[in-house]
MIBAFI-518588 format. One record per residue (C-alpha): residue number from 0; residue in one letter; chain; x, y, z. Coordinates in steps of 0.001 Angstrom, whole numbers, padded with zeros to 6 digits. Layout:
<recs>
(NUM, A, A, (X, Y, Z));
...
</recs>
This chain:
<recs>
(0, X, A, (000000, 000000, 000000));
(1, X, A, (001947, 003235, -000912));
(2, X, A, (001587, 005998, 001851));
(3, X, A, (-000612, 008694, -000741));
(4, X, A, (-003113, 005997, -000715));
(5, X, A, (-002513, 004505, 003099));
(6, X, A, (-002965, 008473, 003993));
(7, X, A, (-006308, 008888, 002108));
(8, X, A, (-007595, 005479, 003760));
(9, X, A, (-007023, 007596, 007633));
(10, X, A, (-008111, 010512, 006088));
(11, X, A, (-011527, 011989, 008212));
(12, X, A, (-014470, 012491, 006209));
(13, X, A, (-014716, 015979, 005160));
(14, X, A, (-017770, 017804, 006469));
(15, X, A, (-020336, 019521, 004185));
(16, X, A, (-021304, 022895, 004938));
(17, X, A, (-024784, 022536, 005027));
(18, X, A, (-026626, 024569, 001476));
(19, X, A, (-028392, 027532, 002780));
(20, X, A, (-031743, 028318, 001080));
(21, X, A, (-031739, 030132, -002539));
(22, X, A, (-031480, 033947, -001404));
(23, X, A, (-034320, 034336, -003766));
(24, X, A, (-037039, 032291, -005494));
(25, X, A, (-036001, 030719, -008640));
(26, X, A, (-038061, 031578, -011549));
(27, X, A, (-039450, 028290, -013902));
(28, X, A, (-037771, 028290, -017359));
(29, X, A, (-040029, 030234, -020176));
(30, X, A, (-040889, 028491, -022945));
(31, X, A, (-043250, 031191, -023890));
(32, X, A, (-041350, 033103, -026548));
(33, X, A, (-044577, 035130, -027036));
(34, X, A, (-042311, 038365, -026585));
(35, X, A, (-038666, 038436, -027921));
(36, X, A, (-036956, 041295, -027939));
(37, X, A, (-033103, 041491, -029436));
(38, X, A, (-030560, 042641, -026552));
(39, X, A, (-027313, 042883, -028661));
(40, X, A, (-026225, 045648, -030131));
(41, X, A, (-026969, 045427, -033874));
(42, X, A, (-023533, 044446, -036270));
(43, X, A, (-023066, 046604, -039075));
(44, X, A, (-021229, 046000, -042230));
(45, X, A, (-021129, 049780, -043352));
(46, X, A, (-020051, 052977, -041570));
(47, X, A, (-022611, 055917, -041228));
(48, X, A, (-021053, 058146, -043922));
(49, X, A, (-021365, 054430, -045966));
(50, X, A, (-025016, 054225, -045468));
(51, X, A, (-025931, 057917, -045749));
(52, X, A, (-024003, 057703, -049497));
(53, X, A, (-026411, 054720, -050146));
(54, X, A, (-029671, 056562, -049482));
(55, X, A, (-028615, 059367, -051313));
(56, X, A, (-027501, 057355, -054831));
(57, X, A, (-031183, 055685, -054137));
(58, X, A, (-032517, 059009, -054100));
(59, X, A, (-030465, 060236, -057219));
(60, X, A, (-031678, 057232, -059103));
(61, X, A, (-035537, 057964, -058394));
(62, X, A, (-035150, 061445, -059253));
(63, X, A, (-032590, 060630, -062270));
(64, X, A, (-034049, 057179, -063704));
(65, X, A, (-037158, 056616, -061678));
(66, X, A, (-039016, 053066, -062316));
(67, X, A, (-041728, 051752, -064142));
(68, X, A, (-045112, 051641, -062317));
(69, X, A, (-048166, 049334, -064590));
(70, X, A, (-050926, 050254, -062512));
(71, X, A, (-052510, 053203, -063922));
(72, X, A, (-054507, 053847, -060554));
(73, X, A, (-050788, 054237, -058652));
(74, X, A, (-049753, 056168, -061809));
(75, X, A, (-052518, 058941, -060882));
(76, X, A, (-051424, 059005, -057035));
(77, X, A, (-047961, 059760, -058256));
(78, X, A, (-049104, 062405, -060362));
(79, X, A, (-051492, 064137, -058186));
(80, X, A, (-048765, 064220, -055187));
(81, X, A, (-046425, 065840, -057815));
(82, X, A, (-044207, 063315, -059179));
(83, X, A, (-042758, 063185, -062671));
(84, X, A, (-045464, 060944, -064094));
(85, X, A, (-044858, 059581, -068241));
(86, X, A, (-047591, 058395, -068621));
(87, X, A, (-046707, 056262, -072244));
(88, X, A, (-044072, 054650, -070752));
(89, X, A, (-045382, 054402, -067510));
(90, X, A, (-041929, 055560, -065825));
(91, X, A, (-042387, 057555, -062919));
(92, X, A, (-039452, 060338, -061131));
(93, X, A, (-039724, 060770, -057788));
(94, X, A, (-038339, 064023, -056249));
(95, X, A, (-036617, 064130, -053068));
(96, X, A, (-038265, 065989, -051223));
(97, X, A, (-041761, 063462, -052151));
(98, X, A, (-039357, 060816, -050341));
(99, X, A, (-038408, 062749, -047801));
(100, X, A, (-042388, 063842, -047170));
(101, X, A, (-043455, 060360, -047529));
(102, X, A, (-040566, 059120, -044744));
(103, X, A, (-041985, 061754, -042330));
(104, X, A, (-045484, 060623, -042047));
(105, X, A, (-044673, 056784, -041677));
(106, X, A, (-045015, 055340, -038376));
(107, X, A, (-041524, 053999, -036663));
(108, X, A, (-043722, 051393, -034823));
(109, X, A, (-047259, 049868, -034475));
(110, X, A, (-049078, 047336, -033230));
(111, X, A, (-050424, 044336, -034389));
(112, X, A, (-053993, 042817, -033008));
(113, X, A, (-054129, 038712, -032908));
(114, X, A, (-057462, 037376, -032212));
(115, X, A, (-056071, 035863, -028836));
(116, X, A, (-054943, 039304, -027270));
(117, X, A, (-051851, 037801, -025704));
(118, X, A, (-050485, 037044, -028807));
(119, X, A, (-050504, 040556, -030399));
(120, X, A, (-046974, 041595, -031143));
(121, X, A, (-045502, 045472, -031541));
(122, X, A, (-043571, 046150, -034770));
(123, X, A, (-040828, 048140, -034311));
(124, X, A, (-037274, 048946, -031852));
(125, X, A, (-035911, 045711, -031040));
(126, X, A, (-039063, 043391, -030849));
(127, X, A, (-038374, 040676, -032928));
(128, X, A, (-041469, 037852, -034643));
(129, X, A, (-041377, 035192, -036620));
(130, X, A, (-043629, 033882, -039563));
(131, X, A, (-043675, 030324, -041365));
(132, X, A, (-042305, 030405, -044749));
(133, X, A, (-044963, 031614, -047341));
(134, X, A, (-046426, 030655, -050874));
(135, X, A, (-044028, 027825, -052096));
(136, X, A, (-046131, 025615, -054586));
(137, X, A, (-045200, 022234, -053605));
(138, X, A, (-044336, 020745, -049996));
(139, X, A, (-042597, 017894, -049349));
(140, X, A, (-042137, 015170, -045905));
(141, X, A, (-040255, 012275, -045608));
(142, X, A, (-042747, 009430, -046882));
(143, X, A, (-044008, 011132, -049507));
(144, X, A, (-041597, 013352, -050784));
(145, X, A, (-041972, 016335, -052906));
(146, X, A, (-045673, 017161, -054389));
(147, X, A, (-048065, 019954, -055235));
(148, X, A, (-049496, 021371, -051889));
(149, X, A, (-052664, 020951, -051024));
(150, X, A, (-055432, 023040, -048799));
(151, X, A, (-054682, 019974, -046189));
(152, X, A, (-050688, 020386, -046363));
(153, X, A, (-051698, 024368, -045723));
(154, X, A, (-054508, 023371, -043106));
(155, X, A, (-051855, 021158, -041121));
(156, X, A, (-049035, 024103, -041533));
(157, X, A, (-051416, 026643, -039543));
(158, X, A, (-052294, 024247, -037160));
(159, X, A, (-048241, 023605, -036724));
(160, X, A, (-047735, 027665, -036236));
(161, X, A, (-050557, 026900, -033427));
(162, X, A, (-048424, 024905, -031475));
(163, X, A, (-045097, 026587, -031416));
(164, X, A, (-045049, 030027, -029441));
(165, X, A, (-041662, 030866, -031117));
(166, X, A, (-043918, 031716, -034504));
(167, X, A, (-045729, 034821, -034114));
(168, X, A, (-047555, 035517, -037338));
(169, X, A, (-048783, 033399, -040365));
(170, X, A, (-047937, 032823, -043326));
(171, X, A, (-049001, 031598, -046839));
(172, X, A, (-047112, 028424, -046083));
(173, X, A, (-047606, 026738, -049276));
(174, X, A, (-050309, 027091, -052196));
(175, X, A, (-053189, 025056, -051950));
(176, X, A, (-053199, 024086, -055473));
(177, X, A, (-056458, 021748, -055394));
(178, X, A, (-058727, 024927, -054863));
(179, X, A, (-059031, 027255, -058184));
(180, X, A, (-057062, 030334, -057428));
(181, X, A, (-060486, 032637, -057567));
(182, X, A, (-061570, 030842, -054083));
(183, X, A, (-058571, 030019, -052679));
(184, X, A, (-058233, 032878, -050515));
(185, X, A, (-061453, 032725, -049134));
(186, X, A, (-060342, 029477, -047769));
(187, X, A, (-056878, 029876, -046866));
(188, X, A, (-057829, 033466, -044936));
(189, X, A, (-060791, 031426, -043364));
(190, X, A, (-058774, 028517, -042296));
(191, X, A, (-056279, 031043, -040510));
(192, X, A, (-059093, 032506, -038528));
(193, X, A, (-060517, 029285, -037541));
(194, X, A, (-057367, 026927, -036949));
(195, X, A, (-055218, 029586, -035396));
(196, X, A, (-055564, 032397, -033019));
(197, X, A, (-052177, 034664, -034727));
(198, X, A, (-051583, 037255, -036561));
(199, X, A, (-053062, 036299, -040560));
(200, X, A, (-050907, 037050, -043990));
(201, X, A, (-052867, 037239, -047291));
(202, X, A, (-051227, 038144, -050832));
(203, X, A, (-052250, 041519, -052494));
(204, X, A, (-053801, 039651, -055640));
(205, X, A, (-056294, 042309, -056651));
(206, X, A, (-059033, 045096, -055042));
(207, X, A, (-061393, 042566, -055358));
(208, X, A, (-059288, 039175, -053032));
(209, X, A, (-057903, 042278, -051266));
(210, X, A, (-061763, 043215, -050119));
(211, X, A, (-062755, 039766, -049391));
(212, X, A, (-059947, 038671, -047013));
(213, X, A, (-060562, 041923, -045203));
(214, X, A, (-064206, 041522, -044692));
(215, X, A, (-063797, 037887, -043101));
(216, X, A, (-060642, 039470, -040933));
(217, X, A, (-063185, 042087, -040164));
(218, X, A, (-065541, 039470, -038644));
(219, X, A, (-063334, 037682, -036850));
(220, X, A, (-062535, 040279, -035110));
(221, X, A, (-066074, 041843, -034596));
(222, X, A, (-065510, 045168, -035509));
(223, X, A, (-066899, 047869, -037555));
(224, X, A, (-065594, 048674, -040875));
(225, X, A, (-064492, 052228, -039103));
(226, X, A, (-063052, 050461, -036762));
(227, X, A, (-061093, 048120, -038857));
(228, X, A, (-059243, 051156, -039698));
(229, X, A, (-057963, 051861, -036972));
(230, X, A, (-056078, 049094, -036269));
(231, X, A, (-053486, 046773, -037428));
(232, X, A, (-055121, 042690, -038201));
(233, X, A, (-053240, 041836, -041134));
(234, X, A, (-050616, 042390, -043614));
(235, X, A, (-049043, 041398, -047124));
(236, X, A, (-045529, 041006, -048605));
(237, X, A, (-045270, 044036, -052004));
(238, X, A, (-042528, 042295, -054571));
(239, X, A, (-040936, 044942, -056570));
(240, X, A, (-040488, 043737, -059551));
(241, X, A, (-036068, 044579, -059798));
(242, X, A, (-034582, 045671, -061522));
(243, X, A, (-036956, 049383, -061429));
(244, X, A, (-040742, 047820, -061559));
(245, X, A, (-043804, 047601, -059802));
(246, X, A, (-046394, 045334, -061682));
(247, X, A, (-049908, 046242, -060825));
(248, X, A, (-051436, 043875, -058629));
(249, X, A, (-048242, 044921, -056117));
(250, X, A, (-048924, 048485, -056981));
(251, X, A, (-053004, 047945, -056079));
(252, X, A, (-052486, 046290, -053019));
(253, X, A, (-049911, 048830, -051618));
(254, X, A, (-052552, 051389, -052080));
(255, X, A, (-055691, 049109, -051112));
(256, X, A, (-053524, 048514, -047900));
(257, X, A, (-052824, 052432, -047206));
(258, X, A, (-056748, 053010, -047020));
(259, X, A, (-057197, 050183, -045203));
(260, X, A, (-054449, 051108, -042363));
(261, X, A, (-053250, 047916, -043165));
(262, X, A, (-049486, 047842, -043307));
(263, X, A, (-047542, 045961, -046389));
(264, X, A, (-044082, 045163, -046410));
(265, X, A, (-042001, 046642, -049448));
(266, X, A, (-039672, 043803, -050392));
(267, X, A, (-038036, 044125, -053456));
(268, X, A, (-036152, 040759, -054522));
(269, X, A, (-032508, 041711, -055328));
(270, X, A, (-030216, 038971, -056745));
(271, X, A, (-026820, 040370, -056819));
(272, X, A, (-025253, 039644, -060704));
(273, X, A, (-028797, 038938, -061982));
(274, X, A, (-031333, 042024, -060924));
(275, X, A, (-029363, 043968, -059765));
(276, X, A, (-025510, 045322, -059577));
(277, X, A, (-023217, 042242, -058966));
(278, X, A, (-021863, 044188, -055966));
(279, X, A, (-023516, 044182, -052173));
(280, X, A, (-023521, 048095, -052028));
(281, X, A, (-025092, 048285, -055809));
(282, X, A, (-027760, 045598, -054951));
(283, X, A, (-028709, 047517, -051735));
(284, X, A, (-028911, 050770, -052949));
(285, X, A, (-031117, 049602, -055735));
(286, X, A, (-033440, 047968, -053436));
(287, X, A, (-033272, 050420, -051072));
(288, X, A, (-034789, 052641, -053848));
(289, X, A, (-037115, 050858, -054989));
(290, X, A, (-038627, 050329, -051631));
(291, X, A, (-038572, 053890, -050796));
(292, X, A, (-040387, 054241, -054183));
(293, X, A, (-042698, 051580, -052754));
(294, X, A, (-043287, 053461, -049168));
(295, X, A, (-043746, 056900, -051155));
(296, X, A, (-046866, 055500, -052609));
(297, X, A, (-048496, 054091, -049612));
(298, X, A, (-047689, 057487, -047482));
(299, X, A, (-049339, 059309, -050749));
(300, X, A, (-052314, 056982, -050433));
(301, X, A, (-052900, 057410, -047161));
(302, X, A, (-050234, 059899, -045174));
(303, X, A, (-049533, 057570, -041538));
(304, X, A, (-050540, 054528, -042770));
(305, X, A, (-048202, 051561, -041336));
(306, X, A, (-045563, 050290, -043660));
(307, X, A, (-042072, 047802, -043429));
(308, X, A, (-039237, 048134, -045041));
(309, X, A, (-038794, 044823, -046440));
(310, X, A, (-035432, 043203, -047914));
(311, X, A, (-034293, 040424, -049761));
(312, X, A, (-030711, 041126, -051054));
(313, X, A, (-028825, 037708, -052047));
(314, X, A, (-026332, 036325, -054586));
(315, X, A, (-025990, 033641, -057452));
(316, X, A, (-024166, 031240, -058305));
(317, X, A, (-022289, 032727, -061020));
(318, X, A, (-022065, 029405, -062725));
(319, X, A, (-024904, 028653, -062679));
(320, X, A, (-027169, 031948, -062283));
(321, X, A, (-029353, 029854, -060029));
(322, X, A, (-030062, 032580, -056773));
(323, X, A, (-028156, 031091, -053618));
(324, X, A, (-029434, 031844, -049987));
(325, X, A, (-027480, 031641, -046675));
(326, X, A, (-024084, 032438, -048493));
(327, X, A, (-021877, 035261, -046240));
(328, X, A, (-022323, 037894, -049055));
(329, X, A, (-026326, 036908, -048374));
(330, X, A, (-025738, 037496, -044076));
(331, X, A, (-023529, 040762, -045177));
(332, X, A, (-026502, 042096, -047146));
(333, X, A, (-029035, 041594, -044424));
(334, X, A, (-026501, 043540, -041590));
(335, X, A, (-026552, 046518, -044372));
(336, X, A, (-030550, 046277, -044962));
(337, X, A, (-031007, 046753, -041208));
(338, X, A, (-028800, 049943, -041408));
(339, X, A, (-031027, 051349, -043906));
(340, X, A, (-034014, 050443, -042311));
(341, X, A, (-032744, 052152, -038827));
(342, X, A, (-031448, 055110, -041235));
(343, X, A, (-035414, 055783, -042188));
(344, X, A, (-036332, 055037, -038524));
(345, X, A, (-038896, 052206, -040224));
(346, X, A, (-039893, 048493, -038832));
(347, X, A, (-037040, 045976, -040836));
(348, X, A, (-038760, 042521, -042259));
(349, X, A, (-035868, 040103, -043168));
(350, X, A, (-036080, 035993, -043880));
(351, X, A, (-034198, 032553, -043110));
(352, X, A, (-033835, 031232, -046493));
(353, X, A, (-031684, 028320, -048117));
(354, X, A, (-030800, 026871, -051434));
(355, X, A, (-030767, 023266, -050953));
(356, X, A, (-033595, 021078, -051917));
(357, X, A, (-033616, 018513, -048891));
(358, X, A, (-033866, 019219, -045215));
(359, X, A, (-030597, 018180, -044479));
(360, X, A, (-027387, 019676, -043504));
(361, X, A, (-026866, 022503, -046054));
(362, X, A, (-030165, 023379, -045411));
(363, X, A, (-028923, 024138, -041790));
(364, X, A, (-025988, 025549, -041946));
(365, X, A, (-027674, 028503, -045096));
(366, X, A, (-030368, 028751, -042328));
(367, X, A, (-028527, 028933, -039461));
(368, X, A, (-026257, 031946, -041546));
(369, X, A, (-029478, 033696, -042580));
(370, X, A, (-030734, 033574, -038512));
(371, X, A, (-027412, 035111, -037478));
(372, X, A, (-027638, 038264, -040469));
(373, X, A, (-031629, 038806, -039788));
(374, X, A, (-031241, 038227, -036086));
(375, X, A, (-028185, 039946, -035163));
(376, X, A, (-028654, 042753, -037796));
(377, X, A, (-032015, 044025, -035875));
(378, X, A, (-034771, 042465, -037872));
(379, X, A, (-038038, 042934, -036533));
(380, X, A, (-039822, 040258, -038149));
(381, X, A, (-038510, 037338, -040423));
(382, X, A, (-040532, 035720, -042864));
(383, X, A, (-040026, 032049, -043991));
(384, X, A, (-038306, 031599, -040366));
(385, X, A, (-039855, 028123, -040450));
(386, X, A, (-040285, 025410, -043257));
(387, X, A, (-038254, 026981, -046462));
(388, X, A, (-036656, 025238, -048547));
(389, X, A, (-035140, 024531, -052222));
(390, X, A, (-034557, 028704, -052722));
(391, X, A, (-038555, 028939, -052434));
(392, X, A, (-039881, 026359, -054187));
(393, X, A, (-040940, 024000, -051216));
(394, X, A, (-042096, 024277, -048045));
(395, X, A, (-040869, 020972, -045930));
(396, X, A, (-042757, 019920, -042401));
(397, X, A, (-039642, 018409, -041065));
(398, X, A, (-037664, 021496, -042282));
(399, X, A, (-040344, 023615, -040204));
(400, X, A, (-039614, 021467, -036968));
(401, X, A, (-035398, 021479, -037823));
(402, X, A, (-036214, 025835, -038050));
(403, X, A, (-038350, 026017, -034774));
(404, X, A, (-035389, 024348, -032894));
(405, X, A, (-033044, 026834, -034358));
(406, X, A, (-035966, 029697, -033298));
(407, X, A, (-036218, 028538, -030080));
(408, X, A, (-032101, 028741, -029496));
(409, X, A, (-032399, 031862, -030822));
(410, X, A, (-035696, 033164, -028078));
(411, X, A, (-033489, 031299, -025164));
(412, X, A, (-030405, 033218, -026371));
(413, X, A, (-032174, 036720, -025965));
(414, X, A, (-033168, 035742, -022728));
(415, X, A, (-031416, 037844, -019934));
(416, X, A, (-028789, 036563, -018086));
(417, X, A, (-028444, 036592, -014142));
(418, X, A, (-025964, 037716, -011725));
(419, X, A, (-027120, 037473, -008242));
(420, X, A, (-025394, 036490, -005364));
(421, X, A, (-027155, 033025, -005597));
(422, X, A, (-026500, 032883, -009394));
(423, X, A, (-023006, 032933, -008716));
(424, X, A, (-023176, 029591, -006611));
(425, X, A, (-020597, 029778, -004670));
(426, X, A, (-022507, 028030, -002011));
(427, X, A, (-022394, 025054, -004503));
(428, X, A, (-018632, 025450, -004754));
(429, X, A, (-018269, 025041, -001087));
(430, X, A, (-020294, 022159, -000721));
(431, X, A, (-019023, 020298, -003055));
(432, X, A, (-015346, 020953, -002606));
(433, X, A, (-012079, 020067, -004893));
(434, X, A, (-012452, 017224, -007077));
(435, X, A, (-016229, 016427, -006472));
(436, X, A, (-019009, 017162, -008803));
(437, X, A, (-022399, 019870, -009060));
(438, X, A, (-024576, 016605, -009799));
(439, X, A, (-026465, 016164, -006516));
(440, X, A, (-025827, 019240, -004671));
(441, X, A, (-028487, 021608, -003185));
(442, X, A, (-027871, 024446, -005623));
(443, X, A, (-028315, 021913, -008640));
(444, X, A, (-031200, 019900, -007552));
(445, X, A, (-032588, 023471, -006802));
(446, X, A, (-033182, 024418, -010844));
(447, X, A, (-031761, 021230, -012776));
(448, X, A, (-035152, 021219, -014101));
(449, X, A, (-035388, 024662, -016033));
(450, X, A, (-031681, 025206, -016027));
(451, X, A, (-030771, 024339, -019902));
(452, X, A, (-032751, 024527, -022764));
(453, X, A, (-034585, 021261, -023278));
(454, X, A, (-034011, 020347, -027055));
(455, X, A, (-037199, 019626, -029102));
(456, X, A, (-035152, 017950, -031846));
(457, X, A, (-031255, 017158, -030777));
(458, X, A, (-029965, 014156, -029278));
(459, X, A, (-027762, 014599, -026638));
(460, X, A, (-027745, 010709, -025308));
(461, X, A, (-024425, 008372, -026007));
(462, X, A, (-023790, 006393, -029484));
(463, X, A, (-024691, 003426, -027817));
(464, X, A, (-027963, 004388, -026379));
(465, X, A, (-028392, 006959, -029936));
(466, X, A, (-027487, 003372, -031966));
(467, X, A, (-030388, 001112, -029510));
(468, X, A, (-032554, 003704, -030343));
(469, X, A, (-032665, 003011, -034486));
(470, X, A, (-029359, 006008, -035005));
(471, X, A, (-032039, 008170, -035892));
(472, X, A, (-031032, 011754, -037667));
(473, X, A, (-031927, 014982, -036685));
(474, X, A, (-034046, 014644, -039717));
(475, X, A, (-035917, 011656, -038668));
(476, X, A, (-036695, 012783, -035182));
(477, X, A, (-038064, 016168, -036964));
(478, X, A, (-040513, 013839, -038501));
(479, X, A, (-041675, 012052, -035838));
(480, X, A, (-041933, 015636, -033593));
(481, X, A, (-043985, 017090, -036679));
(482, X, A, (-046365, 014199, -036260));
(483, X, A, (-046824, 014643, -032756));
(484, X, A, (-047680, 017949, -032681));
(485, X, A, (-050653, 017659, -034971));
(486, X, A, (-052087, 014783, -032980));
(487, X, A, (-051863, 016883, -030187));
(488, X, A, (-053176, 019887, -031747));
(489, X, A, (-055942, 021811, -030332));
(490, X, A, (-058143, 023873, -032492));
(491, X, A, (-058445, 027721, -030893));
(492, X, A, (-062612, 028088, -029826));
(493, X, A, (-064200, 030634, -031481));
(494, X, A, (-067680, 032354, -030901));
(495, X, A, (-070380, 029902, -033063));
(496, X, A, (-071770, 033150, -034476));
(497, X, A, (-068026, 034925, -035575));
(498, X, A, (-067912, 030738, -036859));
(499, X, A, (-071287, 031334, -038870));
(500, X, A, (-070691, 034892, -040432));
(501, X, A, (-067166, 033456, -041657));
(502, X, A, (-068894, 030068, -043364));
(503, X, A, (-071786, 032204, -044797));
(504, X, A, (-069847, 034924, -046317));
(505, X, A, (-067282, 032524, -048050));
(506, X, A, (-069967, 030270, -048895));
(507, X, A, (-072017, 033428, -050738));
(508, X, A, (-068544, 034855, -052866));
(509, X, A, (-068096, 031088, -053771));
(510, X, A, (-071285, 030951, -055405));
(511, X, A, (-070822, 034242, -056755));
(512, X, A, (-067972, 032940, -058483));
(513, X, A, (-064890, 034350, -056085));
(514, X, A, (-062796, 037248, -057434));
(515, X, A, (-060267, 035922, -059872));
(516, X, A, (-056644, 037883, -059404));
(517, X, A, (-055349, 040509, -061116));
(518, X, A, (-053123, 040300, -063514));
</recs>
């Protein structure tokens, strides 16, 4: 026996202190997320001077080049504020001083009303929300792979948004196409209302879809058509058209939306080498124009009316010219878009989007790059946060679990962080001493329940038991978690006459044949 271990054998069992009570209660973990606000500091990718030289080349180009506006209605509203208005080639050249007018009256902030008041959200400073992705044609799961989507697929998406706090708002999700496009939104806007109790999207398709989805909003709700006014229920995505064009149904609903007090969200698409100047600053500055262009005509329409500034600024693959997503030039553009957006003191709308065509691990890693350029640059709400995938094209359920995770990371990583006397533990570090372990002692057992994040997808067990369990991917579980959600779904309960005043009125445009969109 050598003496080190002859001396531990004598050696008197070391008292422990015993823990004193937790100086103050310890709160349970929040799995809420209903409220997220960013507390970082936002990263920038330009200086001041940088951004100021960007607004004003955006400005030079309205006034110098101006863009091309197809709506002949929006055409007028230019005109009669006093913009350069050509009428034959429908090219409009916006003074200065109209932008400058038009960026005084629009609100920095506003609210937006859910139908379950605890889940209303305010636009604006560092609040952040998330949407689902919205409007891909085809949707895809593991067993039966990639296919047209279907009012069900959308049906089941909403009912997904339902269950996970971390998404705030709706989305189009993906396009019903077994319902003819002139009812469609009368079902998709119902089916929000009714499976949901959050914040509804609908697409500016035409005055006529426009009027229909806010009528059944309006009952929902069970206000006046005055009152509907006068707050925010709703609100649609505006696509410029890049490079310099605003097609007409875009044009229509950013002006339907103004008189409404509805706010849209002026997003024009800029693919750096195809619309737009193969350089980050050129394809910012022309978006940045274009959506001022954008803004100018809502605050015409209706001076006060609540607008974002929307952006989605990306590359391609120069080989290629197919657009790519998640790429650093993509996370660059977004940390410049928030500057502009904080330049013009306006909300910011930015998205999680990737190229690849399978939920696997490109898909996280462009995602997880997009999260860290919308997040950290200061968005204020991300669309497609959950469920996009193959640049658009298709909305995936296990993708949508894979993207809450990441969301939910993101809501615990904005949570504050403690530094009490009790936080600090050093009671724990006396009990348990040199060389013993935090497993069993008071301060642990205290708060081992809410003291991590609790994973809803990751696997944090050993290979062995991971390898027992059928070595199931991140992928797989996603499918299985996507699946047990929706049996466990619960529909929202809703008044049976708001219930009857929705079926009725959709049932009455249906058999007056819908409103087809505009073209």
């Amino acid at each position: 026996m050598t003496e080190s271990s002859d001396t531990t054998m004598r050696r008197a069992p070391r008292r422990r202190p015993a823990a004193p009570a937790p100086a103050e209660p310890v709160p349970e973990r929040s799995r809420a997320y209903r409220q997220l606000e960013c507390p970082f500091e936002p990263l920038k990718v330009f200086s001041d001077d940088q951004i100021a030289s960007i607004h004003e080349a955006a400005l030079g180009l309205m006034e110098n080049t101006g863009w091309k506006v197809l709506s002949e209605r929006a055409l007028r509203k230019y005109e009669e504020a006093g913009a350069d208005v050509d009428h034959a080639s429908q090219m409009v050249k916006l003074d200065r001083g109209l932008i400058a007018k038009a960026l005084a009256t629009v609100p920095h902030a506003f609210d937006v009303h859910a139908l379950d008041p605890s889940r209303s959200i305010h636009m604006g400073g560092r609040h952040v929300s998330f949407a689902p992705t919205s409007g891909p044609p085809n949707i895809m799961d593991l067993e039966r792979g990639r296919r047209a989507g279907t009012f069900d697929d959308f049906s089941n998406m909403m009912k997904l948004c339902q269950m996970y706090d971390v998404i705030h708002v709706l989305g189009g999700a993906t396009e019903p196409q077994d319902i003819p496009i002139n009812v469609r939104h009368l079902d998709v806007t119902r089916a929000q209302l009714l499976l949901t109790d959050k914040i509804p999207f609908m697409f500016s398709r035409g005055p006529d879809q426009v009027r229909d989805n806010f009528e059944l909003i309006r009952l929902a709700h069970g206000v006046s058509p005055d009152d509907f006014k006068k707050r925010v229920y709703v609100y649609s995505i505006i696509n410029t058209n890049s490079p310099l064009q605003l097609d007409t149904p875009m044009a229509e609903g950013i002006m339907d939306f103004a008189l409404a007090g509805q706010p849209t969200v002026i997003t024009p698409f800029t693919l750096a080498g195809a619309m737009a100047p193969v350089t980050i600053a050129g394809a910012l500055t022309l978006a940045h124009a274009e959506a001022l262009a954008g803004i100018t005509l809502g605050q015409m329409t209706n001076p006060g009316a609540p607008m974002m500034y929307g952006s989605f600024t990306s590359n391609v693959d120069m080989k290629s010219g197919s657009p790519a997503f998640g790429t650093p030039e993509y996370t660059k553009a977004q940390f410049g878009a928030g500057q502009l957006a904080r330049y013009i003191k306006m909300p910011w709308r930015s998205s999680n989007a990737t190229a690849s065509n399978v939920p696997d691990a490109q898909a996280a890693y462009e995602s997880q790059m997009s999260l860290w350029g919308a997040l950290l640059g200061h968005c204020n709400f991300m669309l497609h946060a959950a469920g996009w995938l193959e640049s658009g094209l298709s909305t995936s359920y296990e993708k949508f679990i894979l993207d809450i995770e990441m969301l939910q990371m993101f809501a615990e990583v904005f949570q504050p962080v403690t530094a009490t006397t009790d936080d600090l533990g050093m009671s724990a570090v006396a009990e348990v001493g040199p060389g013993g372990h935090f497993f069993g002692c008071a301060h642990t057992m205290a708060r081992y329940r809410t003291a991590f994040y609790t994973p809803l997808v990751s696997d944090w067990r050993n290979f062995g038991q991971w390898t027992d369990d059928g070595s199931k991917t991140a992928t797989q579980r996603a499918n299985t978690v996507w699946k047990e959600a929706l049996r466990n779904y619960e529909q929202p309960k809703r008044d049976p006459a708001i219930v009857e005043a929705l079926n009725d009125y959709v049932a009455r445009r249906k058999a007056e044949g819908g409103a087809p969109p505009m073209t």
